[in-house]
N, C-alpha and C positions, 0 to 999 in steps of 0.2 A: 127261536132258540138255535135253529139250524146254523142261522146267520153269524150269530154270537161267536159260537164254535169254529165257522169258518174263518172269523176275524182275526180267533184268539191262535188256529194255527197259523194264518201268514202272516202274524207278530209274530209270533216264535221263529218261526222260518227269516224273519227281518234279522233280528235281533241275534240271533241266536247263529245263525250261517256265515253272517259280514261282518266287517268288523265296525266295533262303535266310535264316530269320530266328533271328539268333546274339544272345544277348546276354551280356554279360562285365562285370564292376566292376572285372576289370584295366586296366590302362594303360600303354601304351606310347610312351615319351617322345620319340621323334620322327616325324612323319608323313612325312617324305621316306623311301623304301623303293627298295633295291639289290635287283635282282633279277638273280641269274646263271642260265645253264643251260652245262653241260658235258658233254659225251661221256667218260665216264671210259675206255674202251676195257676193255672183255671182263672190268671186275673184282668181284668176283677171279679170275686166273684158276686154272680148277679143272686146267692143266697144269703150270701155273709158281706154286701161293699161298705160296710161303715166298718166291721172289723178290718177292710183290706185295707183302705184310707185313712182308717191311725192307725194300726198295728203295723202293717207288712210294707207298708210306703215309706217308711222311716228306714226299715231294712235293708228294703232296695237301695235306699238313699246311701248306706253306709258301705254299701257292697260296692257299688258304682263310684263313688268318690276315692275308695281305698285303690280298687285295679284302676281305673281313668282308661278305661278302653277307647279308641278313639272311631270304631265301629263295634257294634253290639248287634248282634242278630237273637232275631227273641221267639220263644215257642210259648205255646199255651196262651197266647195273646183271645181269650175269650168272647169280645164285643168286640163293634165298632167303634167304641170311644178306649178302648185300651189304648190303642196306641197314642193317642192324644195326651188323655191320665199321666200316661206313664214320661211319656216327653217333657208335660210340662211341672210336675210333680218330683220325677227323677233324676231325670238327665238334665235340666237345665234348673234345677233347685238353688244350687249354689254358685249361679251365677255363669256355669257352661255354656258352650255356643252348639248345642246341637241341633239338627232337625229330621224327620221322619221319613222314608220314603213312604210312596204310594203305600198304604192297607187296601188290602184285598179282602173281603168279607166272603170265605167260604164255607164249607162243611164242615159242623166237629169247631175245633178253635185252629187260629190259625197264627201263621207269624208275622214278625217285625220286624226291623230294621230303624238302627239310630245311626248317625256319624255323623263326625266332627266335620263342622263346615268350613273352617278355618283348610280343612285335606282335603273333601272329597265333593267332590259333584252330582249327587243323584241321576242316576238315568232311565231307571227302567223297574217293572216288578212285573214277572211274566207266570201265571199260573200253569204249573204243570199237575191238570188231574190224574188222578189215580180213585181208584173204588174207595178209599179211604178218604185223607184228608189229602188237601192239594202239598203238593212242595213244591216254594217261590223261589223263582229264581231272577235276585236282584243286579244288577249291573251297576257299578257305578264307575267317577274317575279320579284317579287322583290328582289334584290339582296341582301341585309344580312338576310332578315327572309328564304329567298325558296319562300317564298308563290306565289301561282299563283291566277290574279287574269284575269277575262274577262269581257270584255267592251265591248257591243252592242254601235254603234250608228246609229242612223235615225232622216231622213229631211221625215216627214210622209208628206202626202196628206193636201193638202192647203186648204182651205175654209170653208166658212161653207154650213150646207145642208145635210139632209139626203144620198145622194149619195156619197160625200166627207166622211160622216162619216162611211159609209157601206167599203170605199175602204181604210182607217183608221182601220178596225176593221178586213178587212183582215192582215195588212200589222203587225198585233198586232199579229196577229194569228200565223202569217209567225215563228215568235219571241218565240210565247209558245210550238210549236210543238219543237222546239231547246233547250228550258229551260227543257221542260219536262222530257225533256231525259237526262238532268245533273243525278248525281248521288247527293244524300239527303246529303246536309252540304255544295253544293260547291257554292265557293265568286261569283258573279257576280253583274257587273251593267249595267242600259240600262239607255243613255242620249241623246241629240239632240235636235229638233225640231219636236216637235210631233204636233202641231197645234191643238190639244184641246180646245175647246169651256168651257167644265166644268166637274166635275165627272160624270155627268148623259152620257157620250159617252160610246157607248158600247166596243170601242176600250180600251181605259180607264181601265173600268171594266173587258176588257180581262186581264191585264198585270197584275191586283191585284187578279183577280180570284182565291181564294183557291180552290184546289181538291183534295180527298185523294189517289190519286196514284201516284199524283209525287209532286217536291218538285220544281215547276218552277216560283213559281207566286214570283210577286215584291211588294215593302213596299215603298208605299210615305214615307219623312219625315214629311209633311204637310197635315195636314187634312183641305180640301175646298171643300165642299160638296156645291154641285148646281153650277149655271153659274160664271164662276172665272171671268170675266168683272163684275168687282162690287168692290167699294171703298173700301168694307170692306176687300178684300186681295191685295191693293195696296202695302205692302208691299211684294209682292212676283211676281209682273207683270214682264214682261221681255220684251215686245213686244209691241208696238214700241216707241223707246228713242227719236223718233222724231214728230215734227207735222208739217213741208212743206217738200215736194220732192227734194229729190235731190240724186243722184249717182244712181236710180234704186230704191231706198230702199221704205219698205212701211210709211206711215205717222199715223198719229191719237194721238201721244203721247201715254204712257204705260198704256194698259186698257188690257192687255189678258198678262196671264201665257200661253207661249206656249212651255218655254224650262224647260227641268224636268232633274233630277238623279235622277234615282229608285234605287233599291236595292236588292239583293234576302235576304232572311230569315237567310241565315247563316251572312251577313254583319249586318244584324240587331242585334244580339246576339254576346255578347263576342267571340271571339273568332280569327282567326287567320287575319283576315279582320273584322275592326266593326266600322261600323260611328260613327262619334263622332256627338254625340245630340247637335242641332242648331246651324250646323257646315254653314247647306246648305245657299247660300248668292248669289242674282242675285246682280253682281257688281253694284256700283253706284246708287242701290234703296235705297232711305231714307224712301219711303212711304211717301212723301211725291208731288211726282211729278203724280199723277193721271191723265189722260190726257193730259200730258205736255211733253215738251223736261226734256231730262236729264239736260239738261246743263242750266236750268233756274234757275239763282240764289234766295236764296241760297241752295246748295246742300250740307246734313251734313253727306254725307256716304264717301264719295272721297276728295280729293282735287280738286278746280277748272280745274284744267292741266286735268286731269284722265277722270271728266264731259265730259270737250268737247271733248277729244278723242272717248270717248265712241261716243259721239254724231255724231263723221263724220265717224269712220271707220263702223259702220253695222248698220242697222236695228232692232235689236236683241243686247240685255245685256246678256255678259256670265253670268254663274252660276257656281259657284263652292261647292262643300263640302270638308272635311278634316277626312278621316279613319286613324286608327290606327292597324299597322301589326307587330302582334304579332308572334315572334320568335317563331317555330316551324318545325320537319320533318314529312312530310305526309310517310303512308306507302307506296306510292309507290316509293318515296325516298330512304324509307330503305330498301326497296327490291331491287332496282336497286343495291344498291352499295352492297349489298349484296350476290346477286344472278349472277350479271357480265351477264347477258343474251343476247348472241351473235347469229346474222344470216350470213352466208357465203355458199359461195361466195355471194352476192350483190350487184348487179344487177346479177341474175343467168342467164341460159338459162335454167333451167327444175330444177336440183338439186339443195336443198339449205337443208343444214345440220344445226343442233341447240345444243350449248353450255351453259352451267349454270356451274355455281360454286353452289355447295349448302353445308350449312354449317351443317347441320345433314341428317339425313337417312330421304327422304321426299316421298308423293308421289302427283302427279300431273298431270291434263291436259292442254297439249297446243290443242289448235282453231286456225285453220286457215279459215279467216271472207276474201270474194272478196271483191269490190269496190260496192257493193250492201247492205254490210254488212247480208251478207247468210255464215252462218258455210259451208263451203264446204271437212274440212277433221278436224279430231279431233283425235288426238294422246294419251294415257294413258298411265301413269305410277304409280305401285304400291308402289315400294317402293326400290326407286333409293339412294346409298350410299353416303354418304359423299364425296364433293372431288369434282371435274368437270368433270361433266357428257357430253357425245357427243354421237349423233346419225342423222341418215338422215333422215327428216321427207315427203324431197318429194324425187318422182324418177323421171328421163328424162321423161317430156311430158305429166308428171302427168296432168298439170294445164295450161291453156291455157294462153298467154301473158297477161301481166297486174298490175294493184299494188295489195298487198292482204298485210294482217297485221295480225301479229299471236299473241295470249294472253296467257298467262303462268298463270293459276289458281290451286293455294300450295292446300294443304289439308283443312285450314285455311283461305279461302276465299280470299286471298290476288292475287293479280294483277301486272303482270310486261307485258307492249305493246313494239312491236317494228312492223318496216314495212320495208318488200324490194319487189324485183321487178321481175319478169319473163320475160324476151325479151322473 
């Protein structure tokens, strides 16, 4: 188990530190991108799955097909075959071109992830624990700009109560100690079911917290200062589109914002990922239903069909917003294709030799970082010629079994990652 653990921090520490470098000759013909996230509630459920597979799968079907989200990040994903169900059931029913990332099967239920293959590229699904349930945090690319963007989601701690919010405000924590350590400028967003009672949470206040040493903290689109159960932000409640029981789900009609899209700072600000201002939308609120079912006529956000779907498949109204990805090569883009930086053999057994192509007279240090992220050897060069350069940087038995990842930093500050392996 110890191992496991070690593995699963220098992935995070890979993924999560450098930057990710995808490239694709596919294309995807619009750069505007609808991003939902929704609490499916408990599906399938493994007490009730013939009522979920004809009642609530027909629902989902009309909800999905109505917004056409082109990424969907999913809470309450139940089993191991949820997200399969629901892929090939939902998302790809009426003939759409979706596919899933990695499912992670953890504690409690967990999340998903769908997107249009036609945009994005899958890259990654990295578990961040917490005492509770994990929150994943997915990378993907999009495929005609490059950009890379990453997507936290979490089902936080339920209830209210000072204890609930204290294990809420770790589970935030979990989330800024990972943001903090991005590098200044990079797209991220964090969505789900966070169960917020109102801004005064201190969980809350973690995710917006500015600080000046790093660049982690997130941007509502929506400013609701004090208790969000109050008519005056009914147009933004999400929770709950019902008022009698029924499938598991909670009742009370929509009186709490519990499901958010945040943002980091670079998404806020032009640039290669940026919201688009009053994009953000909990389906099917007109602001009108305040303590009510969704599906109480009349509803002037949806279609009736759309209402009652929403109304039997969850608990919880998705939320969507819509960013704009702006064509662009990040440098470590143009370093990769520029620099061809190669490790060999890999998977080694001791020796592993390193190639660059460098296109002038450069000089540079490679870092080789274990799975602790500890520098453990660091190699220098002053001033290596034009051309493809080759040298051995480890020798037999140098470095004990294990993954380690080495970083190539130019003269000029620039950054090329890769990772192999020591049996």
């Amino acid at each position: 188990m110890l191992t496991i653990l070690r593995g699963v921090f220098f992935f995070i520490f890979l993924f999560l530190i450098f930057p990710v470098v995808v490239f694709s000759s596919s294309s995807c013909g619009d750069t505007t991108v609808r991003i939902m996230t929704w609490n499916l509630l408990n599906f399938p459920s493994q007490s009730n799955i013939i009522e979920d597979t004809t009642t609530r799968l027909p629902c989902y079907r009309a909800v999905i097909q109505y917004v056409n989200p082109d990424i969907l990040v999913t809470q309450e994903n139940s089993a191991s075959n949820s997200v399969s169900i629901f892929l090939q059931s939902v998302m790809n029913a009426n003939g759409s071109q979706y596919n899933a990332g990695t499912f992670i099967n953890g504690y409690d239920t967990d999340n998903g992830i769908f997107y249009r293959t036609s945009c994005f590229r899958f890259i990654s699904n990295i578990p961040i624990s917490t005492a509770l349930r994990d929150i994943n945090l997915f990378t993907l690319i999009h495929i005609s700009t490059n950009d890379t963007i990453r997507i936290f989601s979490c089902h936080l701690k339920a209830t209210s109560g000072a204890v609930n919010e204290a294990l809420r405000l770790a589970e935030t924590d979990s989330v800024r100690k990972v943001t903090n350590a991005f590098l200044h400028g990079t797209d991220f967003l964090i969505c789900g079911d966070f169960n917020f009672y109102g801004s005064y949470e201190a969980g809350y206040q973690r995710l917006l917290e500015v600080d000046s040493t790093s660049d982690g903290n997130f941007v509502d689109p929506v400013s609701m200062p004090g208790i969000w159960n109050n008519p005056v932000y009914s147009d933004y409640h999400t929770q709950s589109p019902r008022v009698r029981s029924f499938g598991g789900g909670s009742t009370g009609g929509l009186d709490d914002r519990f499901d958010l899209i945040l943002y980091s700072n670079a998404v806020a600000s032009p640039g290669r990922v940026t919201y688009q201002s009053g994009s953000l939308t909990p389906v099917g609120n007109d602001g009108q239903h305040y303590g009510d079912s969704i599906n109480a006529q009349p509803n002037t956000a949806v279609p009736q069909n759309v209402a009652e779907a929403l109304h039997c498949a969850a608990d919880h109204l998705p939320v969507y917003a819509q960013f704009d990805f702006a064509p662009s090569i990040g440098i470590a883009e143009i370093i990769d294709k520029d620099y061809q930086l190669q490790l060999f053999p890999n998977p080694s057994t001791g020796e592993v030799s390193f190639s660059v192509r460098l296109i002038q007279a450069s000089r540079f240090d490679i870092i080789i970082y274990d799975q602790w992220a500890r520098a453990v050897k660091i190699f220098h060069e002053e001033n290596a010629k034009p051309g493809f350069y080759e040298r051995k940087i480890l020798k037999q038995d140098e470095l004990k079994a294990g993954n380690y990842f080495l970083r190539m930093v130019t003269g000029t500050g620039e950054v090329i990652s890769s990772i192999f392996t020591v049996e």
